[in-house]
Rosetta silent file (secondary structure, phi, psi, omega in degrees, C-alpha in Angstrom):
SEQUENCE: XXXXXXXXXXXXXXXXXXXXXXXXXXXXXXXXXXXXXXXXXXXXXXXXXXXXXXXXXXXXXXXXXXXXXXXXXXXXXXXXXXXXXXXXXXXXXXXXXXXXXXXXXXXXXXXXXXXXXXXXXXXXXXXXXXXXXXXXXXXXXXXXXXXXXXXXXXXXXXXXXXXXXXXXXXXXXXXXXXXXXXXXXXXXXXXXXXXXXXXXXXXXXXXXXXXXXXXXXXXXXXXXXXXXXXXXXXXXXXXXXXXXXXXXXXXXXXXXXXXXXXX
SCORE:     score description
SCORE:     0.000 S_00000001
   1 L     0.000  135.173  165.735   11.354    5.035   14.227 S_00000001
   2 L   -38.642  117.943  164.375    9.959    2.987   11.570 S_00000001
   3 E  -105.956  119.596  152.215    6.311    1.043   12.363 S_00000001
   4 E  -119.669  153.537 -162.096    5.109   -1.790   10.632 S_00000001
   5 E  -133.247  127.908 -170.866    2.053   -3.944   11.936 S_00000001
   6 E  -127.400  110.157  176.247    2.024   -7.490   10.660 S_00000001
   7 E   -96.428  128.019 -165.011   -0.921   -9.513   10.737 S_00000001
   8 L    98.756   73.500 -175.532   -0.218  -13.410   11.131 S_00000001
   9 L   -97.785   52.661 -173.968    2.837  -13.691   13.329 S_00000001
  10 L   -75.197 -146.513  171.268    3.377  -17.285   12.062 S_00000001
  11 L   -70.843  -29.676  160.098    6.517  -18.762   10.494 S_00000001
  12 L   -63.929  -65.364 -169.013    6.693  -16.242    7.773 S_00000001
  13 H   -43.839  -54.540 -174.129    5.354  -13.565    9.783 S_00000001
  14 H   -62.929  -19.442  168.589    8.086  -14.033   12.642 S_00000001
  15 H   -66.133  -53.383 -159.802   10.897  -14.184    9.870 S_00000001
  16 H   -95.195    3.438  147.496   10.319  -10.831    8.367 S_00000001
  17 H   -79.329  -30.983  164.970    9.818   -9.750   11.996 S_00000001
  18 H   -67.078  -38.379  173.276   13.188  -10.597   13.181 S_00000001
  19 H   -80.683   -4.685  170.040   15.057   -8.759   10.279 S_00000001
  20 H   -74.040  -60.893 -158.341   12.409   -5.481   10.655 S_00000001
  21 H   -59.303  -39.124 -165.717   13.476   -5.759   14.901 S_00000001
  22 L   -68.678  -11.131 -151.191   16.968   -5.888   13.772 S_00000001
  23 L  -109.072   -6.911  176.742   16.737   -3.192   11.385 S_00000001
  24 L   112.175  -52.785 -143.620   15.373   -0.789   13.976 S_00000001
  25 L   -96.785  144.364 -167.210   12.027   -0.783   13.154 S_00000001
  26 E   -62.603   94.113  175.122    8.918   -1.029   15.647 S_00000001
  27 E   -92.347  126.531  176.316    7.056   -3.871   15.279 S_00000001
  28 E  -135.238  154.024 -156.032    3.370   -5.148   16.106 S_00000001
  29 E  -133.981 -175.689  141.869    1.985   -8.080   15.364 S_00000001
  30 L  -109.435  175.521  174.779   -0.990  -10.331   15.761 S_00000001
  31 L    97.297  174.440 -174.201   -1.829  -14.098   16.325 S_00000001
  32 L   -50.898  -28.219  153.668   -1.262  -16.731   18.702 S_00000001
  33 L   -68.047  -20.584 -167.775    3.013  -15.283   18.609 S_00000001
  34 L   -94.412 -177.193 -147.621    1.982  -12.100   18.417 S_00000001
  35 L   -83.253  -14.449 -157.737    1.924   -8.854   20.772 S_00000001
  36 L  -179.920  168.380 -146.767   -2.395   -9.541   20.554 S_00000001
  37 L  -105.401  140.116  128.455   -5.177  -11.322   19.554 S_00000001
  38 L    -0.954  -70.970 -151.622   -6.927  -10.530   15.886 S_00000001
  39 L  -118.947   24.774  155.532   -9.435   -9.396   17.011 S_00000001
  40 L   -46.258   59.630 -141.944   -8.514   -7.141   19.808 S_00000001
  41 H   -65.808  -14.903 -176.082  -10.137   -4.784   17.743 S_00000001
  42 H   -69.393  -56.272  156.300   -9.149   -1.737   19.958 S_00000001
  43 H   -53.900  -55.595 -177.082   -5.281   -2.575   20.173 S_00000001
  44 H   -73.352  -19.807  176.948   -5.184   -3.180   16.520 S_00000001
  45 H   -86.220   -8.282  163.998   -6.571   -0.235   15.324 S_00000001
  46 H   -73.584  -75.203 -176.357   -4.494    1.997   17.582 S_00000001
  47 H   -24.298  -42.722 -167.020   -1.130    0.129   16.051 S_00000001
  48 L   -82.069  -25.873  157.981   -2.649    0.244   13.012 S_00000001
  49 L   -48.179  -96.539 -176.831   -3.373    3.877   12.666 S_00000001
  50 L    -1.544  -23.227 -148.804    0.503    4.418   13.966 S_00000001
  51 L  -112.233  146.035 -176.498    1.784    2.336   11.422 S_00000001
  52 L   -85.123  -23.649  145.524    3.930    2.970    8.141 S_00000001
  53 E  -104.454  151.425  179.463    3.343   -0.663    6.666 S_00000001
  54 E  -132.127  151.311  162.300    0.656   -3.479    7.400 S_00000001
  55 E  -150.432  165.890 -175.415    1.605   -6.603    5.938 S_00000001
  56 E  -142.228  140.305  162.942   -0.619   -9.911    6.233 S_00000001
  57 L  -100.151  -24.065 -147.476    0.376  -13.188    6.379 S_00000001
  58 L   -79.429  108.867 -177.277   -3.796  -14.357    7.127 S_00000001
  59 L   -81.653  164.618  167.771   -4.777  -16.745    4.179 S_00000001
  60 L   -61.345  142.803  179.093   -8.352  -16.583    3.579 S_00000001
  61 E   -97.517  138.214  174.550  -11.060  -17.533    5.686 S_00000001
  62 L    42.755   51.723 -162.396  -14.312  -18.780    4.452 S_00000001
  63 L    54.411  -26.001  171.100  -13.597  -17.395    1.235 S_00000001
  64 E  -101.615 -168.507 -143.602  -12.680  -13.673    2.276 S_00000001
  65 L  -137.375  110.755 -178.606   -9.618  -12.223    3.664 S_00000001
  66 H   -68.788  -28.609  174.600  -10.373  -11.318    7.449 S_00000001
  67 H   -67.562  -41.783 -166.286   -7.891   -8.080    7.295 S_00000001
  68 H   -61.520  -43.338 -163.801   -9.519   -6.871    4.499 S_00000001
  69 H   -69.866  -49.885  177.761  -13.395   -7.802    5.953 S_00000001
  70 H   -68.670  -33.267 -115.978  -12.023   -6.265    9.598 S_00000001
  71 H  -160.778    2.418 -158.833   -9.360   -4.057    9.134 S_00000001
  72 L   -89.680  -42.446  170.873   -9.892   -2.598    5.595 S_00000001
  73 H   -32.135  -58.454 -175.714  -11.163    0.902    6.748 S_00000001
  74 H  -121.250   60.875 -171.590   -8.016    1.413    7.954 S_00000001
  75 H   -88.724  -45.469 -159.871   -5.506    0.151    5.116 S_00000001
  76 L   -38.484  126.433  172.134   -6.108    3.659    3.421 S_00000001
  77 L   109.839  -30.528 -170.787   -2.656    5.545    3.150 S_00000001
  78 L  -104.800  164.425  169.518   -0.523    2.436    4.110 S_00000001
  79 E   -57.615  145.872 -178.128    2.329    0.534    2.595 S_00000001
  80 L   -93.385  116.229  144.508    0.956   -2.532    1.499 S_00000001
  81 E  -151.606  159.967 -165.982    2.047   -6.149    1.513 S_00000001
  82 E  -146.819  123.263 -171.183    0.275   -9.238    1.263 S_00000001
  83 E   -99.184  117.551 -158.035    1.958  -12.877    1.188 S_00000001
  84 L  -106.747 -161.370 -179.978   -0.338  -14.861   -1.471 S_00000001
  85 L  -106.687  138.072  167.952    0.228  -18.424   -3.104 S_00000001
  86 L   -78.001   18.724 -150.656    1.804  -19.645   -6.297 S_00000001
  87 L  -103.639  -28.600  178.707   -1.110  -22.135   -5.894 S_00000001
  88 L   -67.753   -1.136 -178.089   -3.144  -19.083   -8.116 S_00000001
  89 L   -95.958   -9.708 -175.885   -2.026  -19.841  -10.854 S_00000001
  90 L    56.556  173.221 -159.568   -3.145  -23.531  -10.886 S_00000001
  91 L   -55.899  151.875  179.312   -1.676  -26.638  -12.607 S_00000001
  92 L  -129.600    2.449  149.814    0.761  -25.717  -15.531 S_00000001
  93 L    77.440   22.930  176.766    1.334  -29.092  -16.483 S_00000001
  94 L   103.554   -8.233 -170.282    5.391  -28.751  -15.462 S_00000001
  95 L   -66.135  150.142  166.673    5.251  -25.557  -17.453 S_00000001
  96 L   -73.857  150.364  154.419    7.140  -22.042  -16.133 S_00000001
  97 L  -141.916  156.385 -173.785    4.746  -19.385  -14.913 S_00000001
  98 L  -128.941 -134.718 -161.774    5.771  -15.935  -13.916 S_00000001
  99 L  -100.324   -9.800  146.876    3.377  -12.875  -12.722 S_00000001
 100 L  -136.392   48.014  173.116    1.745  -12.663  -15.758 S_00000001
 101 L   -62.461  138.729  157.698    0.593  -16.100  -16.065 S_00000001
 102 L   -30.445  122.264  159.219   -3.279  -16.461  -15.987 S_00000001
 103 L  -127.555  157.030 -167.761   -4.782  -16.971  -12.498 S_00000001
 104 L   108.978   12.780  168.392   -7.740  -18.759  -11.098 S_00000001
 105 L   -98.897    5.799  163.429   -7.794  -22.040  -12.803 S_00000001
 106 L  -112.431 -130.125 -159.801   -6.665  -24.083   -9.842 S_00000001
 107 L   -82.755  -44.147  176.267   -7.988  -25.382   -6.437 S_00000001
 108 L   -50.650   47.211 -167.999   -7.666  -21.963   -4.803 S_00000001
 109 H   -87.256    2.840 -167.843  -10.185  -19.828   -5.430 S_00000001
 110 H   -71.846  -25.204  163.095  -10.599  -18.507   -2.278 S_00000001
 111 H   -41.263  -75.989 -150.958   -6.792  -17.469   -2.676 S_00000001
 112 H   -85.311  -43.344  163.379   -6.896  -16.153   -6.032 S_00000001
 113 H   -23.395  -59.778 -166.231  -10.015  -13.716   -4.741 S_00000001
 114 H   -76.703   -3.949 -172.128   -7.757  -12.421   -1.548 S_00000001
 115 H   -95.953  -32.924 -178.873   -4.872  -11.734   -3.866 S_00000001
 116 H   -73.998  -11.821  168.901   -6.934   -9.429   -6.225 S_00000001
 117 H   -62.800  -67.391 -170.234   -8.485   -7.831   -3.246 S_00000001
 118 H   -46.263  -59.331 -117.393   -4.698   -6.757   -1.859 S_00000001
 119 H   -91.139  -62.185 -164.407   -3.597   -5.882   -6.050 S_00000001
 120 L   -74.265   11.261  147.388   -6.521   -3.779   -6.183 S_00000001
 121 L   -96.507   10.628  169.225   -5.677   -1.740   -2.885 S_00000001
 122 L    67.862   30.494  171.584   -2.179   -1.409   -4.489 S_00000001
 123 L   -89.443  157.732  173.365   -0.107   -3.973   -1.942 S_00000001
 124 E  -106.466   99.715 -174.310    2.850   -5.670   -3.326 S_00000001
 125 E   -83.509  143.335  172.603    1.378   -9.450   -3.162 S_00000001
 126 E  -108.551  115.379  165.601    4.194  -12.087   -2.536 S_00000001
 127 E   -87.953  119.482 -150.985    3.257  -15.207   -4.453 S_00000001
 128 E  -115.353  113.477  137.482    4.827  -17.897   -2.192 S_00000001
 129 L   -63.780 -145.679 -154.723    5.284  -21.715   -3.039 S_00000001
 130 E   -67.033  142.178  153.900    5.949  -24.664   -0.629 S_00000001
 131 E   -99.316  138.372  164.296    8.048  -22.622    2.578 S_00000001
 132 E  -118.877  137.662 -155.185   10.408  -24.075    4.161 S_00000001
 133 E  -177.806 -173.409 -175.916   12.899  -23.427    7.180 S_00000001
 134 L   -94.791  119.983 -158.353   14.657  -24.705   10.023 S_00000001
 135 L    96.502  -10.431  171.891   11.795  -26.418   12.254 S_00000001
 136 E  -164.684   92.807  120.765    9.520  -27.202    9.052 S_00000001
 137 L  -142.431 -153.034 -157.695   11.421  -28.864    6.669 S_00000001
 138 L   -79.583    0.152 -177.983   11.943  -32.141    5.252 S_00000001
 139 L   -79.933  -36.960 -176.610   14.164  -33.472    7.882 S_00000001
 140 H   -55.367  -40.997  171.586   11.169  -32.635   10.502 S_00000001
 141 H   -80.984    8.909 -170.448    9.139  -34.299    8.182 S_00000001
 142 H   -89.226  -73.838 -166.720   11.314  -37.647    7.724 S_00000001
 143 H   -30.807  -47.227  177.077   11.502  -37.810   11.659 S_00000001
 144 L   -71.493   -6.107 -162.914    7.600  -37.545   12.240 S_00000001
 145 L    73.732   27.793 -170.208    6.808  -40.114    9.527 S_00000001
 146 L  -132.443   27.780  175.032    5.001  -37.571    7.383 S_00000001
 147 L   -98.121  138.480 -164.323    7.788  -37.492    4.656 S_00000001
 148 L  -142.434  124.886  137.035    6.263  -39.056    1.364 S_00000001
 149 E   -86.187  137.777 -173.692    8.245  -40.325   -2.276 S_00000001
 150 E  -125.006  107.163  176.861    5.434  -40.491   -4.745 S_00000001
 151 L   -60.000  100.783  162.858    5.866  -42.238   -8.574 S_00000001
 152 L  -172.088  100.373 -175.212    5.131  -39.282  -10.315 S_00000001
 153 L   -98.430   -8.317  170.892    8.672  -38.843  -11.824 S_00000001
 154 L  -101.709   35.723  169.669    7.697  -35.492  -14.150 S_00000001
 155 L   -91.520  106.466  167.726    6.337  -34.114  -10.807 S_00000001
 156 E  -109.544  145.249  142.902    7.897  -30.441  -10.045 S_00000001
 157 E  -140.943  168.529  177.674    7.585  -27.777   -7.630 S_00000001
 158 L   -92.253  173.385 -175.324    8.826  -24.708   -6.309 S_00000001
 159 E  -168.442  145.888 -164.888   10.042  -23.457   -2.693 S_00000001
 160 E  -141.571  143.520  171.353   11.350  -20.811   -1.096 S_00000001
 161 E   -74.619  131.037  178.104   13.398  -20.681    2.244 S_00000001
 162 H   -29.685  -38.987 -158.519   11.493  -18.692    5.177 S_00000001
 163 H   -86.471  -39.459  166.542   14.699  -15.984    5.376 S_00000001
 164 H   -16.545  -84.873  159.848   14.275  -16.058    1.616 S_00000001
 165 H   -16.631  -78.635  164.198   10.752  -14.322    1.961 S_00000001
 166 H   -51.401  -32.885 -174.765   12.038  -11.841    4.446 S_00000001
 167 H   -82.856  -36.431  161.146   14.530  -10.428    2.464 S_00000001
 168 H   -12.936  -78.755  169.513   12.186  -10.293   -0.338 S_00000001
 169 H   -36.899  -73.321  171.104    9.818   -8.493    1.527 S_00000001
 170 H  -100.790   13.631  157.508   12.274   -6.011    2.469 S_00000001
 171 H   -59.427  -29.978  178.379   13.903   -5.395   -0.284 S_00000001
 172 H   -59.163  -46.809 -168.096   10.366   -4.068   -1.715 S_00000001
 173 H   -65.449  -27.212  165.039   10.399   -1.417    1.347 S_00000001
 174 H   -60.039  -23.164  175.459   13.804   -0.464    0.765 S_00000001
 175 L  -114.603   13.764 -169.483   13.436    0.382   -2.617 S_00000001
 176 L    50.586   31.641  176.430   10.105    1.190   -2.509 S_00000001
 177 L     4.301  158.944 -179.034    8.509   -1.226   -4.715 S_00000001
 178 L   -97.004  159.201  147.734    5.665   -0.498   -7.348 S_00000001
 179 L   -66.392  168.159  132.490    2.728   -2.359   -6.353 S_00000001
 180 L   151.785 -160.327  177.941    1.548   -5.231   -7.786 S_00000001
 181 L   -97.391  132.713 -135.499    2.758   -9.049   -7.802 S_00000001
 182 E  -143.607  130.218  167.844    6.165  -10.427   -7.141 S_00000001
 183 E   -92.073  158.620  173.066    6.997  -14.605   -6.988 S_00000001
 184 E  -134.962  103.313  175.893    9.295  -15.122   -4.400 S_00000001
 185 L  -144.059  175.677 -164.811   10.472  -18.881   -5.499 S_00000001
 186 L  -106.186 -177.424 -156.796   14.516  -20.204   -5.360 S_00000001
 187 L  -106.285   10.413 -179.801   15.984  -20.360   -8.590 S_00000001
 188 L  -133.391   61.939  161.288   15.546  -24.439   -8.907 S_00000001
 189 L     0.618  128.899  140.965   12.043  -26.559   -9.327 S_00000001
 190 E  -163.581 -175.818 -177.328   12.531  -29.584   -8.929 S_00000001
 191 E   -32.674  136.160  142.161   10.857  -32.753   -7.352 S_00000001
 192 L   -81.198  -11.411 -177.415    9.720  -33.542   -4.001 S_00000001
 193 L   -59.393  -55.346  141.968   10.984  -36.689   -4.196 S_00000001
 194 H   -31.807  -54.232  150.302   14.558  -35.335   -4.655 S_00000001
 195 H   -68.534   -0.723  156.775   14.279  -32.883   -1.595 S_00000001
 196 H  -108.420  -17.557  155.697   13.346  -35.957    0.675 S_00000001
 197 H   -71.292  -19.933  174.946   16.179  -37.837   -0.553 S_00000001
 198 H  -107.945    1.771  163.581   19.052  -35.300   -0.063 S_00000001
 199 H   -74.692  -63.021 -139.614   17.603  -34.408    3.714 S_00000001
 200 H   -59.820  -55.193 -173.435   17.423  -38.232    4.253 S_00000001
 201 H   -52.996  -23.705  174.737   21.175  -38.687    2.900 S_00000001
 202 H   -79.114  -41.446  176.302   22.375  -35.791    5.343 S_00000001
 203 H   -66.853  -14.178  173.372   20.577  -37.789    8.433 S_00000001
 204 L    82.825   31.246 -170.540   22.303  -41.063    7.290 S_00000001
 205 L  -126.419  121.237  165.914   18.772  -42.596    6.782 S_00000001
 206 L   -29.689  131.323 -175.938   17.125  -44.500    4.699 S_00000001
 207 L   -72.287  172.049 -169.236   14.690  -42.420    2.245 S_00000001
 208 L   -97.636  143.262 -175.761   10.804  -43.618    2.746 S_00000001
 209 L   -64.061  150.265 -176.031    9.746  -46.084   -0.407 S_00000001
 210 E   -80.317  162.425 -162.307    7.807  -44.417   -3.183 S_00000001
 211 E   -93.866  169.846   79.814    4.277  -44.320   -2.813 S_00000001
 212 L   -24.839  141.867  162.887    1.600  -44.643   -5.663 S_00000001
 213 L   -64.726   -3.865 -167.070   -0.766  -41.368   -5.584 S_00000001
 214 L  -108.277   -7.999 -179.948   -3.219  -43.460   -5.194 S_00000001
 215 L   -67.495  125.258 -166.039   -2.076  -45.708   -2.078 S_00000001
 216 L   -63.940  -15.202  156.076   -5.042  -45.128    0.882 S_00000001
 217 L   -54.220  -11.269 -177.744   -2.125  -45.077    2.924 S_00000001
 218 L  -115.196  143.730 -159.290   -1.368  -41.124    1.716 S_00000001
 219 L   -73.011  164.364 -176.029   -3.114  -38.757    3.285 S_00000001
 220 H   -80.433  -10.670  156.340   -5.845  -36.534    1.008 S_00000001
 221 H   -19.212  -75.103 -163.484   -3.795  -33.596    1.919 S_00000001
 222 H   -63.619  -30.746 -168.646   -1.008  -34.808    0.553 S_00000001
 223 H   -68.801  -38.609  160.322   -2.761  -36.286   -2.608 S_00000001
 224 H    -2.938  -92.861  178.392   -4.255  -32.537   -2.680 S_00000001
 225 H   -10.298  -54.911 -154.565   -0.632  -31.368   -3.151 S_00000001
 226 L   -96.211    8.064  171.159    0.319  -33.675   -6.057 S_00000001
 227 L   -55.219  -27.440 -165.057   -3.068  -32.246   -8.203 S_00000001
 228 L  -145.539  170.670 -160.236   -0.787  -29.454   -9.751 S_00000001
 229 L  -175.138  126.514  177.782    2.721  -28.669  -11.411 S_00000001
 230 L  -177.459  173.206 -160.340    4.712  -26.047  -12.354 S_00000001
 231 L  -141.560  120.327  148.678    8.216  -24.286  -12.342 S_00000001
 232 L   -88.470  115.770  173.933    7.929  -20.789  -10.785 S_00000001
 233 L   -58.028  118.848 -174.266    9.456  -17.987  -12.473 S_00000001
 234 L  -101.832  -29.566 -177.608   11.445  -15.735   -9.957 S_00000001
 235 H   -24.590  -90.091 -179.722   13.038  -13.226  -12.263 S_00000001
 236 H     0.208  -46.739 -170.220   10.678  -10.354  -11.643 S_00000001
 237 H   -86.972  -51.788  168.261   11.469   -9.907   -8.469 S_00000001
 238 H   -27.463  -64.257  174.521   15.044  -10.098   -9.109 S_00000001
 239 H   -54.072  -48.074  177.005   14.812   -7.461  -11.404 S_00000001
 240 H   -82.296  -32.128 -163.761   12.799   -5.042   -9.589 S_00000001
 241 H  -102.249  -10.349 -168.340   13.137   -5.573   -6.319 S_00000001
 242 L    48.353   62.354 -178.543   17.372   -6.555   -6.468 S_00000001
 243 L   -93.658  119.812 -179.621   16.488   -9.548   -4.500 S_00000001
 244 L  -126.190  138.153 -166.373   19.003  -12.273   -3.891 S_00000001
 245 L  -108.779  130.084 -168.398   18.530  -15.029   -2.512 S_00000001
 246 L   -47.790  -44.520  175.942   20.485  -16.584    0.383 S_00000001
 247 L  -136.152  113.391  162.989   19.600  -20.116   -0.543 S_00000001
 248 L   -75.789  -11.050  179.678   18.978  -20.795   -4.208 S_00000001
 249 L  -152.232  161.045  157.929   18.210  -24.367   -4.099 S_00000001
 250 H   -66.515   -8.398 -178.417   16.985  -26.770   -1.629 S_00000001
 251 H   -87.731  -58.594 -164.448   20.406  -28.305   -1.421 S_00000001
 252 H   -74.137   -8.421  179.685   22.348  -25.258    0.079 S_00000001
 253 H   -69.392  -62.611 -178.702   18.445  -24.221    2.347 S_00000001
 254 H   -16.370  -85.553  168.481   19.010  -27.864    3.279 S_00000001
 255 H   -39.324  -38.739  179.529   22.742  -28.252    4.261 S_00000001
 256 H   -43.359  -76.162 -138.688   22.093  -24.524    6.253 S_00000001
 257 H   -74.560  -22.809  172.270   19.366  -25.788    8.130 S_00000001
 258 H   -63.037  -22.779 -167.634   21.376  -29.239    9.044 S_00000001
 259 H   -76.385  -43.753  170.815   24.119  -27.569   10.163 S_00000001
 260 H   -51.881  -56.092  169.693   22.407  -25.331   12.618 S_00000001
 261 H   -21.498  -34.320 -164.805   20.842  -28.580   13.782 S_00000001
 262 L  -144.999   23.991  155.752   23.812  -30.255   14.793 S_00000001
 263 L   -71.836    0.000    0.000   25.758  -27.054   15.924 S_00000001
């Protein structure tokens, strides 16, 4: 039997744990979902010996990358994977970027550090935009009141559905990936403004009025968010990895996850 030990058994992490459990292979994980605590350092480093892949979901802390600063000793040997940000590449002004766009010129550098850490232990980094999924998307966020239209109409981004991700992911191990870095994005940028308007038209609900970026009513999070722009290039992965993806747009991730909703 297969092992892999996945640190960060969030909403990504538990995604590319249910298609590993289904697939046979023996999974351990960490975090508040997970089989143990971080920093149970005794449990993880038994698993972690055992195991034929580590993957990390654990964005940096305090500037460094707690598997690497805990856990790095005993990386040596293993399959690699590490789920990073498209956020390293910083603003692009609406522009494509693929994997060998410049990185480190946006808000992240704490990010762009932990990804070069993974590249240079020879993991196959996942560059990730916004995620999305059934239980965190935009319908959750119309219901809570934390769905925002913003006038910024040549504002794009990318997204990728959570099952997306997983198959990514194990598409590398099946085919045994090269290292290095792979985008995992859907094949259509486009607006958020547009992806709060077709969940709100499947709930039969009015869409929320656009905002200024500048109204003290939006949160600095959110203002955060709207700092950068770009259309993520997915090809690469396509190409190497034969990755296809299950939802290609936010309209068919969408329609999925309503449907489940109101099965």
């Amino acid at each position: 039997m297969k092992r892999v030990m996945i640190f960060g058994y969030g909403f990504a992490g538990r995604a590319i744990g249910r298609q590993m459990l289904a697939r046979g292979w023996q999974v351990s994980s960490t975090g508040s979902a997970g089989d143990f605590a971080f920093n149970d350092s005794n449990m993880v480093a038994l698993r972690l010996a055992q195991a034929d892949v580590v993957i990390s979901t654990v964005p940096p802390v305090d500037g460094a990358c707690p598997v690497l600063s805990h856990y790095g000793d005993g990386l040596a040997g293993k399959w690699l994977v590490y789920l990073s940000s498209t956020g390293v590449y910083g603003d692009a002004r609406g522009g494509w970027v693929d994997e060998t766009a410049p990185v480190g010129g946006g808000r992240r550098s704490a990010r762009v550090m932990a990804d070069a850490a993974w590249l240079a232990r020879g993991a196959r980094v996942f560059r990730l935009p916004g995620i999305y999924g059934p239980g965190r998307s935009a319908f959750d966020r119309l219901r809570d009141g934390r769905a925002h239209r913003i006038a910024l109409p040549d504002q794009v981004f990318s997204r990728v559905h959570v099952e997306d991700i997983a198959g990514g992911v194990l598409a590398a191990i099946d085919g045994d990936a090269p290292a290095g870095a792979y985008n995992l994005a859907d094949d259509l940028p486009t607006s958020q403004n547009t992806v709060i308007e077709a969940a709100a038209r499947l709930m039969g609900i009015a869409p929320p009025p656009l905002m200024a970026l500048d109204d003290p009513g939006l949160p600095p999070a959110s203002r955060a968010f709207y700092a950068e722009n770009r259309r993520v290039a997915n090809g690469r992965a396509k190409r190497v990895l034969g990755w296809r993806l299950l939802y290609p747009t936010y309209a068919e991730g969408l329609r999925a996850i309503w449907r489940g909703e109101n099965a």
